[in-house]
C-alpha angles and dihedrals in degrees: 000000000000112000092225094067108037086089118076118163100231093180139351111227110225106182090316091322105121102210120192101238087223090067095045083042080049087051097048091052093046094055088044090054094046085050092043092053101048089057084051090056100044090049085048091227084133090094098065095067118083087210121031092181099056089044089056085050093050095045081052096052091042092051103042089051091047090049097044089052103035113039101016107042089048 
């Protein structure tokens, strides 16, 4: 087996809570998004897209992916 895959988070211990790392990687990317988009807002980009919610959803599912790789897979 690939040594790069014989370790899979299964839970995050959080003072005896057991927490799935896709739901704290969720909750990064949410709070990313709702950063990104702010920015967005206040630099008035937010007119170019033809959908900002979909956008918002986009930036979430981007996020979330990039975190759960990245930072809790390592």
């Amino acid at each position: 087996m690939n040594a790069a895959f014989s370790y899979i988070p299964r839970e995050i211990a959080f003072s005896d809570i057991y927490i799935p790392p896709l739901l704290v990687a969720a909750l990064l990317g949410l709070v990313l998004t709702s950063v990104t988009v702010r920015l967005l807002n206040k630099l008035r980009w937010h007119r170019f897209f033809v959908s900002p919610p979909l956008v918002e959803l986009s930036l979430a599912v981007i996020y979330t992916v990039l975190i759960s790789i990245f930072l809790i897979s390592a």
